[in-house]
C-alpha positions as CSV (number, residue, x, y, z in Angstrom):
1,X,47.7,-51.0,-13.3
2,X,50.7,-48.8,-12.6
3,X,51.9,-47.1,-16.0
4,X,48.5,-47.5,-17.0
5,X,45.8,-45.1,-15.3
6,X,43.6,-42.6,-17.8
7,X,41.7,-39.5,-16.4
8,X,39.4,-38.4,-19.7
9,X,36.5,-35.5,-20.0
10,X,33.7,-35.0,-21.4
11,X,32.8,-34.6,-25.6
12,X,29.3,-33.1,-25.2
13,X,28.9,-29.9,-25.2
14,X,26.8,-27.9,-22.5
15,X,25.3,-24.7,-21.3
16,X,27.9,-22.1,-21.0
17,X,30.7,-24.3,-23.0
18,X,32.6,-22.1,-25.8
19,X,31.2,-22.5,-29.1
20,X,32.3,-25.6,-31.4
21,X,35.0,-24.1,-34.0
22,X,32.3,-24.9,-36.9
23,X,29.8,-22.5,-35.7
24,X,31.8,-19.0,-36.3
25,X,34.6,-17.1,-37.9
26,X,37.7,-18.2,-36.3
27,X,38.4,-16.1,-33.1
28,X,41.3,-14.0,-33.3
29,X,43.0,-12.9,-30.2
30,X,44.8,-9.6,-29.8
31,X,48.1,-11.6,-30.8
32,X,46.7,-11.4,-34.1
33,X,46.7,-14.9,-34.6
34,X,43.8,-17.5,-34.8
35,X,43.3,-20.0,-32.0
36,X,41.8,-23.8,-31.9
37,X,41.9,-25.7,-28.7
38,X,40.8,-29.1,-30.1
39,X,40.2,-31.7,-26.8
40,X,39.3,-35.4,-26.8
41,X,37.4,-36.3,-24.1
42,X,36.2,-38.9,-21.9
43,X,33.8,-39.1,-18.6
44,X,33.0,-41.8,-16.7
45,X,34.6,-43.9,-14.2
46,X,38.2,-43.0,-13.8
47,X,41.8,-43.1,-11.9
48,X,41.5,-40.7,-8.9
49,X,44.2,-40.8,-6.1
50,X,44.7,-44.5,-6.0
51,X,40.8,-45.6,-6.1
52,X,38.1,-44.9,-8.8
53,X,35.3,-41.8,-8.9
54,X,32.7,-41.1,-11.5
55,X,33.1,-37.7,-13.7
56,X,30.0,-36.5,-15.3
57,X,32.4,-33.8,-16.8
58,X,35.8,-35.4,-17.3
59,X,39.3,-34.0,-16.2
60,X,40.3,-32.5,-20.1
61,X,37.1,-30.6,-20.9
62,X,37.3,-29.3,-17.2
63,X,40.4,-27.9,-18.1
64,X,39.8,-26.9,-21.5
65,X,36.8,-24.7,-20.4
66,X,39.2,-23.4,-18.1
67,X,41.2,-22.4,-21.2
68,X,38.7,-20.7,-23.0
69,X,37.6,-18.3,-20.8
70,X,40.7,-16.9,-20.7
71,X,41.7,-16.6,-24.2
72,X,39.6,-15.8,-27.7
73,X,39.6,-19.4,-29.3
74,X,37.4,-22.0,-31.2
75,X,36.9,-25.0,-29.1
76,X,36.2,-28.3,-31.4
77,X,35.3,-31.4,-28.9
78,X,36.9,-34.7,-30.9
79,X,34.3,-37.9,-30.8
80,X,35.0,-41.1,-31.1
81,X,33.0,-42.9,-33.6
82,X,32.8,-46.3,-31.7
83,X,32.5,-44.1,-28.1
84,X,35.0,-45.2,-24.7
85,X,33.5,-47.2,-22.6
86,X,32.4,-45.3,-18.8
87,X,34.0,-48.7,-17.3
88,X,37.3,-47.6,-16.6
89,X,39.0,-51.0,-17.2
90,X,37.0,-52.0,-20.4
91,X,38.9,-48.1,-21.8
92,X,41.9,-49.3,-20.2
93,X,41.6,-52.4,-21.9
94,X,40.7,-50.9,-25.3
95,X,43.3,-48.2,-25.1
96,X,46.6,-50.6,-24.5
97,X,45.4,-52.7,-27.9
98,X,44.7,-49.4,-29.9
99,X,48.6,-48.6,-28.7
100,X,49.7,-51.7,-29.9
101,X,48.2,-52.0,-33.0
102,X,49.4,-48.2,-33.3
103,X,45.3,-47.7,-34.4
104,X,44.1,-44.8,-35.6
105,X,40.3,-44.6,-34.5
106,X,37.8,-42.9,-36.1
107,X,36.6,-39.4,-35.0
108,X,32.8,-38.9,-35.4
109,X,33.1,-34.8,-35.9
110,X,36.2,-34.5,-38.4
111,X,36.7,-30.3,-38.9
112,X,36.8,-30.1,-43.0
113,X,40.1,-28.2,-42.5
114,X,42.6,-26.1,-40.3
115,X,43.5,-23.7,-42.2
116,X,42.2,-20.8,-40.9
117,X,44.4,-21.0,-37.9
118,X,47.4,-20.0,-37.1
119,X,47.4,-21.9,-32.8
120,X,46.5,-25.1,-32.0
121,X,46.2,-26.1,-28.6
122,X,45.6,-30.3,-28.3
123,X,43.8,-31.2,-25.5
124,X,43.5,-34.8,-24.3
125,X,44.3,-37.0,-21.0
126,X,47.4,-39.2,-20.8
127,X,47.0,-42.8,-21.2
128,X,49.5,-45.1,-20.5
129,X,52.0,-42.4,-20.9
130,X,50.8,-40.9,-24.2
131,X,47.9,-39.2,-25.2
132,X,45.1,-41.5,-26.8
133,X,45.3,-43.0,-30.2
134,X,42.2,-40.7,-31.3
135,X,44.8,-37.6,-31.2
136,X,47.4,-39.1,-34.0
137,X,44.4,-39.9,-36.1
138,X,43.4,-36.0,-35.7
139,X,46.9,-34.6,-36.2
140,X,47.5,-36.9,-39.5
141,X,44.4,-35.4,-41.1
142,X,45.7,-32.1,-41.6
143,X,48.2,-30.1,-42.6
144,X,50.6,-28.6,-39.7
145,X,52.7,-26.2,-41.5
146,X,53.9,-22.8,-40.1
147,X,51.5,-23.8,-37.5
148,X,52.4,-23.5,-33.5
149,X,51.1,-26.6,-31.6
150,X,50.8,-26.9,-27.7
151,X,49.9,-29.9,-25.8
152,X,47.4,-29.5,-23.2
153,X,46.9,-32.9,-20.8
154,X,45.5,-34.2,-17.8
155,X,47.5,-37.2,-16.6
156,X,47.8,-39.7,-13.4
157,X,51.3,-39.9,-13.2
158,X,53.0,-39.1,-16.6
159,X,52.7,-35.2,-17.1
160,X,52.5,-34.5,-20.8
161,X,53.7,-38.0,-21.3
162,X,55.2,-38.6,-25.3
163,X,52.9,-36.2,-26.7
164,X,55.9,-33.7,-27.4
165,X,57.5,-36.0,-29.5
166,X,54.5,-37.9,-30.7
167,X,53.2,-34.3,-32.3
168,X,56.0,-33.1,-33.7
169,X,56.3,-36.5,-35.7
170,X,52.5,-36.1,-36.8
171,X,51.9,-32.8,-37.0
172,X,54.4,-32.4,-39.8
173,X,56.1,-28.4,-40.3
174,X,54.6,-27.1,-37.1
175,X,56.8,-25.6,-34.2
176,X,56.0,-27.7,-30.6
177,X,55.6,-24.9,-28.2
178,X,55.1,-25.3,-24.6
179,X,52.5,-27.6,-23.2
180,X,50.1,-27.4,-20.1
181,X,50.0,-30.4,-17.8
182,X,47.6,-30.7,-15.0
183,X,47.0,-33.8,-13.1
184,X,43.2,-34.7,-13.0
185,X,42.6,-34.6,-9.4
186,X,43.6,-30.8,-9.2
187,X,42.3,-30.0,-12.2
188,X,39.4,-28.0,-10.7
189,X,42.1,-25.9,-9.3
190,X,44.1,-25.5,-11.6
191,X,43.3,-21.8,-12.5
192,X,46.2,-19.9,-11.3
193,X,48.5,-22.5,-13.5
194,X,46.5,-21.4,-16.5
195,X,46.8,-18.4,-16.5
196,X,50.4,-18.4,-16.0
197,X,50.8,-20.8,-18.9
198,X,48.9,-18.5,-21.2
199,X,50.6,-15.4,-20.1
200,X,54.1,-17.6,-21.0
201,X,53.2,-18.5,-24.8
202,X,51.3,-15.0,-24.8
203,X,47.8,-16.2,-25.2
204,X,46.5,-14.5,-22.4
205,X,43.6,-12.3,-22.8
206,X,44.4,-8.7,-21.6
């Protein structure tokens, strides 16, 4: 399945989790500016060193907590409205026909607007060398300008994949900053790279 592999996380939300973005005033770090890390997630059985394991939390939201408690942000989980299968070949399956019908699934939890923020950090794992379908129809629903957009992925094999390119064609007027790749199995570990990441695009809480 080489080219192929997805490594997702999980949409609910649990004890200790940030707060969804719908449930405050947008948080605004000492930057001044307003952050949302929006992440698509996806636990379940998954790609891990060659083999399969079974994530009760999934690789993104691991990372994406991660995020949050190092920076002031809103954190909005994107759901599927028909959910991904936990059988990882059944999502493989479904993700290579949503690529080639260039789909746009529909999300469950659609935020009524972006406006009040001037950050966006888009969370989601690589499959099949781009984030999933779910993340264009996100990005298309709203309106990206004077915004700064940074990738955030978990990946097998293809790092942050097309997503630069893919979100600077959908996320129209917005500047692509610098993403965050981590690959799912050291994604648990992955601390030290976050910080350093933050401190680079200055989202780093003092």
């Amino acid at each position: 399945m080489t080219g192929v592999q997805i490594a997702g996380c999980s949409t609910s939300q649990s004890s200790g989790a940030a707060p969804e973005a719908s449930e405050r005033p947008a948080a605004t770090p000492s930057s001044g500016k307003r952050v949302l890390l929006a992440c698509f997630s996806r636990p379940g059985e998954n790609y891990f060193n060659g083999g399969r394991t079974n994530l009760k939390v999934g690789n993104t939201e691991v990372l994406a907590r991660m995020i949050s408690q190092h920076i002031e942000c809103d954190v909005h989980r994107i759901e599927a409205a028909e959910a991904y299968s936990d059988d990882y070949d059944a999502t493989v399956a479904r993700n290579v026909r949503e690529q080639d019908a260039d789909a746009r699934p529909a999300i469950a939890n659609p935020l009524s607007s972006i406006d009040r923020y001037d950050v966006m950090l888009l969370g989601s794992p690589i499959w099949n060398v781009r984030a999933p379908m779910i993340m264009s129809t996100f990005a298309e629903s709203y309106d990206f300008r004077g915004r700064t957009v940074h990738p955030v992925t978990t990946y097998a094999m293809s790092g942050l994949g097309t997503t630069e390119r893919d979100y600077a064609a959908v996320c129209s007027g917005a500047t692509i900053g610098e993403g965050l790749a981590v690959r799912g199995e050291e994604v648990r570990k992955a601390d030290v790279a976050v910080r350093s990441w933050l401190r680079r695009i200055g989202a780093l809480r003092d």
